[in-house]
ZADOLO-301534 format. One line per field, with one value per residue (C-alpha): residue number from 1; residue in three letters; chain; x, y, z. Coordinates in steps of 0.02 Angstrom, whole numbers, padded with zeros to 5 digits, always signed. Example, Ala and Ser with C-alpha at 12.3 -4.5 7.8 and 13.67 -1.06 7.14 Angstrom:
n <- (1; 2) $
res <- (ALA; SER) $
chain <- (A; A) $
xx <- (+00615; +00684) $
yy <- (-00225; -00053) $
zz <- (+00390; +00357) $
END
This chain:
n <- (1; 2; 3; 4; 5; 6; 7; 8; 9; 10; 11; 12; 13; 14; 15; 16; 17; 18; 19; 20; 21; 22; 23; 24; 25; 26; 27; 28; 29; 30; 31; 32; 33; 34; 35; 36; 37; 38; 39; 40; 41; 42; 43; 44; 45; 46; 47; 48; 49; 50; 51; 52; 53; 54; 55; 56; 57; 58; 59; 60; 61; 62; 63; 64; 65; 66; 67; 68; 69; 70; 71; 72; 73; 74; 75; 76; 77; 78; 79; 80; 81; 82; 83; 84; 85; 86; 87; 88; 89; 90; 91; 92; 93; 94; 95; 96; 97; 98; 99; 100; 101; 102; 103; 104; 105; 106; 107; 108; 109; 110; 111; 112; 113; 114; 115; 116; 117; 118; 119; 120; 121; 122; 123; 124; 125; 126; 127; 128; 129; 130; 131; 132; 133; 134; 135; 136; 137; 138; 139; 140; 141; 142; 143; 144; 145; 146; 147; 148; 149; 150; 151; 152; 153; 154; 155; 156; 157; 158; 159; 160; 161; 162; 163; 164; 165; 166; 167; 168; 169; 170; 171; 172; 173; 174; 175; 176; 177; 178; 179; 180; 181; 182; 183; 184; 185; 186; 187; 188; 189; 190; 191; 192; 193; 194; 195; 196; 197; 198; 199; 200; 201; 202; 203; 204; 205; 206; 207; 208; 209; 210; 211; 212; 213; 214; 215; 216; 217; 218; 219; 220; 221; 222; 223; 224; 225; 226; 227; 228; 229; 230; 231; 232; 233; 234; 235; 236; 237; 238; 239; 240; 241; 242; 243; 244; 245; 246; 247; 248; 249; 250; 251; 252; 253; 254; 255; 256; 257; 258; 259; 260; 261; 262; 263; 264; 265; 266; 267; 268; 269; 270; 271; 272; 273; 274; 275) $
res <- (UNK; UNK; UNK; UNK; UNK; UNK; UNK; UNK; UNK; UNK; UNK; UNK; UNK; UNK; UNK; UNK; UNK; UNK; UNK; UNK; UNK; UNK; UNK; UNK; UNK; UNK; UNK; UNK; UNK; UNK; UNK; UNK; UNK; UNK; UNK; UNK; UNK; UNK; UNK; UNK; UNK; UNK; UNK; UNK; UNK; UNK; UNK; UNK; UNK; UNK; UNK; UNK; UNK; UNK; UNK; UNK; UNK; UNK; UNK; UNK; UNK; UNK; UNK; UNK; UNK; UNK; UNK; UNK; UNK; UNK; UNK; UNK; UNK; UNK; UNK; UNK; UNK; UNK; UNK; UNK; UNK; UNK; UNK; UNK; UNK; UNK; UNK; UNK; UNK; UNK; UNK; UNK; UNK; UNK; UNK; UNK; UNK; UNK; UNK; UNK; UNK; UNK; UNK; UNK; UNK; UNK; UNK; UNK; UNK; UNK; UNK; UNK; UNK; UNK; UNK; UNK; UNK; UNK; UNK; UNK; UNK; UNK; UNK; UNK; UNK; UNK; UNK; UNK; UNK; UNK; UNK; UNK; UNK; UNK; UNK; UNK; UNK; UNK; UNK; UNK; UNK; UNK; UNK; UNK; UNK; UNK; UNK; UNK; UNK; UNK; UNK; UNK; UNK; UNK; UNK; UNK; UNK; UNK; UNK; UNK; UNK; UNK; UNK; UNK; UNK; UNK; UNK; UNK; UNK; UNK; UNK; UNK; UNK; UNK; UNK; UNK; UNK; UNK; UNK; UNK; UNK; UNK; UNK; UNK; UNK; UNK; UNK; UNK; UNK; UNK; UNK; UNK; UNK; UNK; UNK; UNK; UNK; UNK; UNK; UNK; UNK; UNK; UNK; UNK; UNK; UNK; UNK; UNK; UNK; UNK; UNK; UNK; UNK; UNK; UNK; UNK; UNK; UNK; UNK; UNK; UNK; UNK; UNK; UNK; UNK; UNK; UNK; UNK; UNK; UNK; UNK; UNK; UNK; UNK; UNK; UNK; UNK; UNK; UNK; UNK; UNK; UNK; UNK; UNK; UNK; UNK; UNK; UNK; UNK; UNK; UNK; UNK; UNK; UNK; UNK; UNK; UNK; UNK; UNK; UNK; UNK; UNK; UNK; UNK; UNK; UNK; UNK; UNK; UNK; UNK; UNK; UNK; UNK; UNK; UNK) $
chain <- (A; A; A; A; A; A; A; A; A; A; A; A; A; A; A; A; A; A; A; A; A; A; A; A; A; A; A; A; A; A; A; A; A; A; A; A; A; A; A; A; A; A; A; A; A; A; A; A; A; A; A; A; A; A; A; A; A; A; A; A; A; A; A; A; A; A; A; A; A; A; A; A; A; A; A; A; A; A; A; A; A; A; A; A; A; A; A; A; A; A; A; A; A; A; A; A; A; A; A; A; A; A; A; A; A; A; A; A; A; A; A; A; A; A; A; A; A; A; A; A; A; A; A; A; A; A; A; A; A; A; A; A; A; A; A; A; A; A; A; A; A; A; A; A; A; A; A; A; A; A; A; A; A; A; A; A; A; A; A; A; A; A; A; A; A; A; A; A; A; A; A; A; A; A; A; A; A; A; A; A; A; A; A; A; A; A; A; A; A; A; A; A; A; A; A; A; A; A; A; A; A; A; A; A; A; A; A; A; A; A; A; A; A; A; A; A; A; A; A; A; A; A; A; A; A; A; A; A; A; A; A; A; A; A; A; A; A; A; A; A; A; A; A; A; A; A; A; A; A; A; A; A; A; A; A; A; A; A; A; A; A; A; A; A; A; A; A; A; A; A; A; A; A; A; A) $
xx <- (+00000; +00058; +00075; +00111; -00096; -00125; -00061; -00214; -00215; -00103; -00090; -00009; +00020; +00053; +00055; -00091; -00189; -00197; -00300; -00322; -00292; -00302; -00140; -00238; -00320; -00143; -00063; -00188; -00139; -00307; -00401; -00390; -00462; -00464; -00532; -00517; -00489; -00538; -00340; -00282; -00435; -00511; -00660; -00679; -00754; -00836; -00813; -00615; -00546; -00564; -00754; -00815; -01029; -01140; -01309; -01218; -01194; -01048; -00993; -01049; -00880; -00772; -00829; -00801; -00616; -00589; -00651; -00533; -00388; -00420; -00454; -00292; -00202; -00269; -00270; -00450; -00547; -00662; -00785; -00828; -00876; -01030; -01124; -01243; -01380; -01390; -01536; -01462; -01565; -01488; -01531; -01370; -01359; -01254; -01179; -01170; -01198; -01063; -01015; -01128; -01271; -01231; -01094; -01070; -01228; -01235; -01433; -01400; -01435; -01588; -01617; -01460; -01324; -01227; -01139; -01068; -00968; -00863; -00835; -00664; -00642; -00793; -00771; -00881; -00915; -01003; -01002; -00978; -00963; -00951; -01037; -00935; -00881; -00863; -00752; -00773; -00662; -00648; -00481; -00555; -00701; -00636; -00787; -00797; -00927; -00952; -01083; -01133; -01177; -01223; -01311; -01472; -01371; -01268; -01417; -01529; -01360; -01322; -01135; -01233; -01353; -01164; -01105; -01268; -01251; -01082; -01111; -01281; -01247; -01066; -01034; -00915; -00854; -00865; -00710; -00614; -00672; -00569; -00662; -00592; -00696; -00625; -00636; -00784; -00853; -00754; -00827; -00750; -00860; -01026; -01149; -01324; -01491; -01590; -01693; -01556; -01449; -01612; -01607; -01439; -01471; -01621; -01469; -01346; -01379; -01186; -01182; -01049; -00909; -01046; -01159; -01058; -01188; -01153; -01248; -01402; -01471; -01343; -01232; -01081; -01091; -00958; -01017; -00831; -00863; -01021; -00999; -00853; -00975; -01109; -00964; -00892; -01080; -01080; -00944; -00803; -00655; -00576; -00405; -00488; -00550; -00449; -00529; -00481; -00418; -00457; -00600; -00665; -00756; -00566; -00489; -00591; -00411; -00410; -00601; -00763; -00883; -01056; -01040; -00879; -00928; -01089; -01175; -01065; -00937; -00929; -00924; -00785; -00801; -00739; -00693; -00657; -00604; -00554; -00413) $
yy <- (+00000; +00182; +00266; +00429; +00415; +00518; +00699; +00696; +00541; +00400; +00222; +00060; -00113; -00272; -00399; -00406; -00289; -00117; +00020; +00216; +00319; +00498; +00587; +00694; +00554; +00441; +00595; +00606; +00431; +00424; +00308; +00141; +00188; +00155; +00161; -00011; -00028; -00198; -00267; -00421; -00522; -00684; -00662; -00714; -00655; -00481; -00481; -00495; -00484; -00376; -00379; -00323; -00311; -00445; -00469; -00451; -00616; -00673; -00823; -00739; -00836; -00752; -00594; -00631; -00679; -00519; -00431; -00532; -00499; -00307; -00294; -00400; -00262; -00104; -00204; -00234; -00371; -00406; -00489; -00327; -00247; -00137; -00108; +00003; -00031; +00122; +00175; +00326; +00430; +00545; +00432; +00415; +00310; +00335; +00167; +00175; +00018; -00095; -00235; -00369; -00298; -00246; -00366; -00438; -00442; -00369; -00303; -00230; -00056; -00052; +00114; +00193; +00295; +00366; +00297; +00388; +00321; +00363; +00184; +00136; -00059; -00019; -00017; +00059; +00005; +00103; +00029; +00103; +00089; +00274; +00346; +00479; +00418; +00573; +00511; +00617; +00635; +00711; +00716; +00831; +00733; +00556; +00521; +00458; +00437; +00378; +00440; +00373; +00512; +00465; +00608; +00600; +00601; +00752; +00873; +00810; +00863; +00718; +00802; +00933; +00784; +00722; +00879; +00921; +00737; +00779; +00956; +00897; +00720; +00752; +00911; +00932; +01119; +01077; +01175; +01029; +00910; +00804; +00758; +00644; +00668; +00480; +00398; +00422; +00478; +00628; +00796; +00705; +00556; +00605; +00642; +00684; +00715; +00895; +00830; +00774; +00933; +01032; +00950; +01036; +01214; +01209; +01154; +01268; +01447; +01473; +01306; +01363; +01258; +01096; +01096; +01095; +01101; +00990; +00959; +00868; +00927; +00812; +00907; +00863; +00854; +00888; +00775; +00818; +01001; +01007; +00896; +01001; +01169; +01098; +01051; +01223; +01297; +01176; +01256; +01150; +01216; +01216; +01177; +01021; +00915; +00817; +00820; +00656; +00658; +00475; +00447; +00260; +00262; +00333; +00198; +00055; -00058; -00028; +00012; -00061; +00047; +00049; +00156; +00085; -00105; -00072; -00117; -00294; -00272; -00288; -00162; -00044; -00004; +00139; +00085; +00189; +00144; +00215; +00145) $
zz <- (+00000; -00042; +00123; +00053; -00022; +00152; +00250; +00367; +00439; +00512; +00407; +00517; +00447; +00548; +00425; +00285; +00411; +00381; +00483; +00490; +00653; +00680; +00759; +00881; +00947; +00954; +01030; +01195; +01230; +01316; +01173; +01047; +00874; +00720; +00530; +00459; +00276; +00201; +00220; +00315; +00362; +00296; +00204; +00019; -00148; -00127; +00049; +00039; +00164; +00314; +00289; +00460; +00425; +00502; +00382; +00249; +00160; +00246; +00356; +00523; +00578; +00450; +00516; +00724; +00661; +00548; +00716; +00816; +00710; +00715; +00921; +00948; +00834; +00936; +01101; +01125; +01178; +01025; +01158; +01232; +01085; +01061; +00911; +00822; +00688; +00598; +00488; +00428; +00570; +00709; +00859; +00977; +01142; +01287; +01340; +01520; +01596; +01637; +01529; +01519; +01438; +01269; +01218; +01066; +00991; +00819; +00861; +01017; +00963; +00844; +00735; +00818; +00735; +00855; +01015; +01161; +01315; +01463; +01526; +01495; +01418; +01307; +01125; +01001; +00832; +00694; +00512; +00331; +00140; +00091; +00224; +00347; +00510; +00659; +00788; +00972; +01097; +01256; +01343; +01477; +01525; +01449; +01340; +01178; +01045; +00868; +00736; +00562; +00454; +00285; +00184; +00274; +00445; +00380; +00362; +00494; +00571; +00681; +00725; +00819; +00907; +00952; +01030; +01115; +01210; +01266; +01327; +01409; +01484; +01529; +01551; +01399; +01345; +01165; +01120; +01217; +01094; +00962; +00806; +00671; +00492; +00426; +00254; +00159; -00018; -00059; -00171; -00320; -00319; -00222; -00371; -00312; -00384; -00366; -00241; -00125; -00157; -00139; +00049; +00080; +00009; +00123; +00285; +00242; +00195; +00126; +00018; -00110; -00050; -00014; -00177; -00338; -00490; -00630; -00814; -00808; -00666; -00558; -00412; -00315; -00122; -00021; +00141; +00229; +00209; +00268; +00423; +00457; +00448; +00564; +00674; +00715; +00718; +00871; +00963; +00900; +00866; +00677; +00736; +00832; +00682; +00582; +00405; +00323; +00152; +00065; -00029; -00015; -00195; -00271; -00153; -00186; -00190; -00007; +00060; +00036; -00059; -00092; -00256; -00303; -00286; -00361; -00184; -00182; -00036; +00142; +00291; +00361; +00554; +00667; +00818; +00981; +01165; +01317; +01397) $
END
């Protein structure tokens, strides 16, 4: 793999496994994370390798060892994970009970998007195929939170739903926060329809850097930029979000996407834990 495809974010490699962290998060020392790509795991035929989505088609078994394989990497205990089941909707749960109750099921978290901790030993998983993953961290407060915002997340504005969670259950001062913006559809492969672009003029009132018009009545989306935007509206600070620069449909050699495989792939997951 070309490391140099990357200025953002952080690429490791041990063996055929390969994974995305972002250096603000590495440099607090207070988390395990990661972006997977679809490198080093055992799954076969459209799911190879690293395929890391339950429901999907695959050998439910391939996909507890791809998990395995991944944990062991970052130093978590794959049996602890927790999961969402996102439905491309803004609802976010605070996991606050101790382990036990949530673990490793893959339905534990019906019609949730979102996921939000401060119990250390508790991993969070969120999955993706093009979507945009927003990683949260607070090093004040030591709490930690995932969110899946595909386009329909993005300008129901589920970044904001994140922040408001944080400042109201625990007390975070938002400019404290981290935020990673990982690997997703870039503004050079995000074609939308009117309707869908119509969405986001009606979000944003200053959408000249997130709507790009094309011929045909088709428009380009730029989902980083506009999570980004809804980010510092909340209080975040620009110098605190990492804005990730690798485009899954562009990188299809190294990440599962939807567009790119034609819907034929397996999942990507963030994952996020406080030591």
């Amino acid at each position: 793999m070309d490391f140099n495809r990357t200025k953002n974010l952080s690429i490791h490699q041990k063996s055929d496994l390969i994974y995305i962290t972002f250096p603000s998060f590495d440099q607090t020392n207070l988390v395990n994370h990661c972006f997977s790509t679809k490198l080093g795991g055992v799954s076969k035929g459209i799911y190879e390798s690293l395929n890391l989505g339950f429901g999907r088609g695959d050998d439910d078994e391939n996909v507890k060892r791809n998990y395995k394989i991944l944990c062991s990497a970052l130093g978590i205990n794959s049996e602890d994970l927790v999961f969402s089941n996102q439905v491309h909707g803004i609802n976010i749960k605070v996991i606050s009970k101790e382990k036990g109750e949530y673990i490793n099921s893959k339905n534990n978290s019906e019609g949730i998007d979102g996921l939000i901790t401060n119990v250390p030993k508790l991993p969070l998983v969120t999955l993706y195929a093009d979507c945009v993953p927003l990683f949260f961290l607070d090093p004040v407060k030591k709490v930690a939170g995932l969110a899946h915002a595909g386009w329909r997340g993005t300008v129901n504005k589920i970044g904001l739903e994140m922040v408001e969670i944080f400042r109201n259950n625990f007390h975070s001062n938002p400019e404290d926060l981290l935020i990673g913006i990982g690997p997703s559809i870039g503004k050079c492969c995000f074609e939308v329809d009117e309707p869908v672009a119509r969405e986001f003029e009606t979000v944003f009132s200053n959408a000249d850097n997130i709507i790009y018009p094309k011929d045909n009545n088709k428009y380009i989306i730029d989902l980083w930029e506009a999570n980004k935007k809804i980010l510092v509206d909340s209080g975040i600070s620009p110098d605190h979000i990492t804005v990730t620069d690798l485009c899954t449909q562009c990188n299809k050699d190294i990440f599962f996407s939807h567009r790119g495989h034609n819907g034929k792939r397996g999942s990507l997951a963030a994952i996020i834990e406080l030591k």
